[in-house]
C-alpha positions as CSV (number, residue, x, y, z in Angstrom):
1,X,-70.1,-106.3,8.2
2,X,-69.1,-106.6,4.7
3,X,-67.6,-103.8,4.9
4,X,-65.3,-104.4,8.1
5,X,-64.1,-108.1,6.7
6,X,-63.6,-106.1,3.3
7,X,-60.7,-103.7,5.1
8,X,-59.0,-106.4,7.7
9,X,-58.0,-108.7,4.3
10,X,-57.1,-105.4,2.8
11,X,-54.7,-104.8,5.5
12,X,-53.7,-108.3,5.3
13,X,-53.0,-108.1,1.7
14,X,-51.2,-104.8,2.0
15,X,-49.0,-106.1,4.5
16,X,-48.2,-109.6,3.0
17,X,-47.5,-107.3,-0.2
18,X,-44.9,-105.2,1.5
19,X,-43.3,-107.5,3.1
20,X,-42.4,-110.0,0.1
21,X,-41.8,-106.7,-1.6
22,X,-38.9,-106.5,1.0
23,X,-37.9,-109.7,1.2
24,X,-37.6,-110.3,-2.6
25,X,-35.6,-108.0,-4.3
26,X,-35.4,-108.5,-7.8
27,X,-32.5,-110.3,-9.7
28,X,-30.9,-108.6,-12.4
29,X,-28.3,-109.2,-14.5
30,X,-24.8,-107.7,-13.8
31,X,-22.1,-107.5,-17.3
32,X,-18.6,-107.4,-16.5
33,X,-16.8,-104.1,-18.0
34,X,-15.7,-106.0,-21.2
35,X,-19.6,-105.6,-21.9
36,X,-20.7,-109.3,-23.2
37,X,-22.3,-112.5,-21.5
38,X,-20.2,-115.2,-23.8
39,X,-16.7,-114.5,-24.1
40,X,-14.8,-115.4,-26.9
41,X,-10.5,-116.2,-26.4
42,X,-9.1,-115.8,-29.3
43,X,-5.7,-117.9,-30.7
44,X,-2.8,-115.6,-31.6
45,X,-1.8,-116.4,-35.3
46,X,1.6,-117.8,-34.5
47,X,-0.3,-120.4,-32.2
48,X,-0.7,-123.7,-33.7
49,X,-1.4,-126.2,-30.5
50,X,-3.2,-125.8,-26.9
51,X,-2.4,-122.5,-25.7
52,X,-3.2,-121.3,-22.0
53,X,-5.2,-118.7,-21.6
54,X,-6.3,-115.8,-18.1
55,X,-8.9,-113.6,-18.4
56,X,-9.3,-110.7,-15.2
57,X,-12.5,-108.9,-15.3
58,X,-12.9,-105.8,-12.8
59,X,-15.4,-105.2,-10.8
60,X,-16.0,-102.1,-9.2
61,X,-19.4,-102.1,-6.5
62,X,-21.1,-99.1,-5.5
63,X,-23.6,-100.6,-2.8
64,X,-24.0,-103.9,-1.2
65,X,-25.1,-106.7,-2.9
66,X,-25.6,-110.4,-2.8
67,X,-23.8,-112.1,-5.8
68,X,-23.7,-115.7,-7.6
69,X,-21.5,-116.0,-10.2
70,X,-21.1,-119.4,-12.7
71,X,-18.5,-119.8,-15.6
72,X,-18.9,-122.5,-18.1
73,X,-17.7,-123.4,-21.6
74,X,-19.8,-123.0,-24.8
75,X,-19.4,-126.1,-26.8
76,X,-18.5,-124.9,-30.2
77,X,-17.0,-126.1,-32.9
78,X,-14.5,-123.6,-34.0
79,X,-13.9,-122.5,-30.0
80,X,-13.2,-125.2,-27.9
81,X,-11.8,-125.5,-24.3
82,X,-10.0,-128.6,-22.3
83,X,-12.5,-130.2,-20.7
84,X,-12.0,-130.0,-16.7
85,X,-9.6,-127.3,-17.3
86,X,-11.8,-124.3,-17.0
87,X,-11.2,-122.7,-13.7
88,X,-12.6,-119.3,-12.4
89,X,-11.8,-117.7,-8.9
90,X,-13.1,-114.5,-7.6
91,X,-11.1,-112.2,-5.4
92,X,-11.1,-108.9,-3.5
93,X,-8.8,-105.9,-3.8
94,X,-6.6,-107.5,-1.0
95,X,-6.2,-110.4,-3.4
96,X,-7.9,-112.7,-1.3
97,X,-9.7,-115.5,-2.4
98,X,-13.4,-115.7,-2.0
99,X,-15.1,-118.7,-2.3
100,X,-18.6,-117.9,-2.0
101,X,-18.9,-114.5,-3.2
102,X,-22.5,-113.2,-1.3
103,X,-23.4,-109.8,0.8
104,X,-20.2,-108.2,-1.1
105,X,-19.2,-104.7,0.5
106,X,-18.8,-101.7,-2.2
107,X,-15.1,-101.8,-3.1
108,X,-13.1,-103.6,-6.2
109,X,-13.7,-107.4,-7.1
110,X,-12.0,-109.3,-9.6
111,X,-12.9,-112.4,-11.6
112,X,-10.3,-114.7,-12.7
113,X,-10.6,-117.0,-15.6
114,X,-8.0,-119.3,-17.2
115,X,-7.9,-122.6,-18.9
116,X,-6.5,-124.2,-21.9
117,X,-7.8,-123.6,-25.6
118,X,-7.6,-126.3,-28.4
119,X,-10.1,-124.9,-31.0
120,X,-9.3,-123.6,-34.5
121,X,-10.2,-120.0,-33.5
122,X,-9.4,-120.4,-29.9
123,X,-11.6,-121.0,-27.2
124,X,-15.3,-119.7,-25.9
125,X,-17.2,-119.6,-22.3
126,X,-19.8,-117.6,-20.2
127,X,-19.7,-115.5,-17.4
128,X,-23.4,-115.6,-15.2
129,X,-23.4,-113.1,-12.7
130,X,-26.5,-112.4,-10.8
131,X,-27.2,-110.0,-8.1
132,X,-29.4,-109.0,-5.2
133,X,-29.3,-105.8,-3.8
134,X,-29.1,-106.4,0.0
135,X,-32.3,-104.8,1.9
136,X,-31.0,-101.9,4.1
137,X,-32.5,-102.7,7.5
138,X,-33.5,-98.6,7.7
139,X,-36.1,-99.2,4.6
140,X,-37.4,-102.5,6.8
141,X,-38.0,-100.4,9.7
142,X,-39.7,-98.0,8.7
143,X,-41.8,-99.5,6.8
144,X,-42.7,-101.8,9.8
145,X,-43.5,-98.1,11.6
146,X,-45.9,-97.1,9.3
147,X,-48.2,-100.4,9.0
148,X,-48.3,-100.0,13.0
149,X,-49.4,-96.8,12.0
150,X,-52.1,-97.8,9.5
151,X,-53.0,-100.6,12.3
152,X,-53.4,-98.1,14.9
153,X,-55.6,-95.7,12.9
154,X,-57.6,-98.5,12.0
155,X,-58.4,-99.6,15.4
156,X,-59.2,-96.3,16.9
157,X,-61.5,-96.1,14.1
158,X,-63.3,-99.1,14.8
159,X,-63.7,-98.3,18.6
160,X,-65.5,-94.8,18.3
C-alpha cells in the first residue's frame, strides 16, 4: 500500500517538477557589446556647460527571447544627468520603434540612449536588460509524450 501511494506522489512530483521546469526558464543577465552594466558619458575637454549626449548599443539575437529592458541614472557626484531628460528607445533593424520589447525574433536590435549631462566629468546611467529564453513548443511536447508514457507503463503495471 505504502508502496503504491509512495510511486503516484512520485509521479506527481516528477511531473509538477517538469512542468515548472518548462514554464520557468531562468533569467539571466544579457551585457550590451560595450561590455559594462553602468555606463559612464564622458565630457569632451572643450565642454564647459550641459552638453547632449546619444548612446546606440547593438544588439545582435541568435534565438528568441523574451526581453525587459530599464535605463536609469546613477546619482553621482562628479556624473550627473538632467533630471527628466534621460530617454531610452529600443528599435529593430527596420528602425522601428518598439515599445514593449518581449518574444524578440533573432535579427539586430538597437538601444538608444540620450539625454543631457551637467556633471564635472560628464554624466553616468545603467542599462538592465533581462532575458527569457522563449520555450520552444517542440521541447513542451515531447516532454508531455513521454510522462503519458511513464503514465501508461505505470498503469499496465498496476493491472497485471
Amino acid at each position: 500500500m505504502f508502496k503504491n501511494w509512495l510511486k503516484n506522489v512520485s509521479m506527481i512530483a516528477v511531473s509538477w517538477c517538469a512542468f515548472m521546469g518548462q514554464a520557468q526558464a531562468a533569467n539571466y543577465d544579457f551585457v550590451f557589446n560595450m561590455g559594462a552594466v553602468a555606463t559612464i558619458v564622458n565630457r569632451d575637454a572643450d565642454v564647459l556647460t550641459n552638453f547632449e549626449f546619444n548612446d546606440v548599443f547593438e544588439l545582435d539575437l541568435r534565438e528568441p527571447v523574451s526581453l525587459s529592458i530599464s535605463v536609469g541614472e546613477v546619482e553621482d557626484d562628479v556624473y550627473n544627468i538632467i533630471d527628466n531628460t534621460l530617454s531610452y528607445g529600443f528599435y529593430d533593424a527596420q528602425n522601428n520603434f518598439i515599445s514593449t520589447p518581449v518574444n524578440l525574433l533573432p535579427g539586430l536590435y538597437q538601444l538608444r540612449v540620450s539625454g543631457t549631462a551637467y556633471g564635472f566629468g560628464g554624466g553616468q546611467y545603467f542599462v538592465n536588460a533581462f532575458t527569457t529564453p522563449v520555450p520552444e513548443a517542440d521541447a513542451a511536447l515531447m516532454m508531455l509524450v513521454g510522462l503519458m508514457m511513464m503514465s501508461l507503463v505505470s498503469i499496465r503495471k498496476y493491472s497485471v
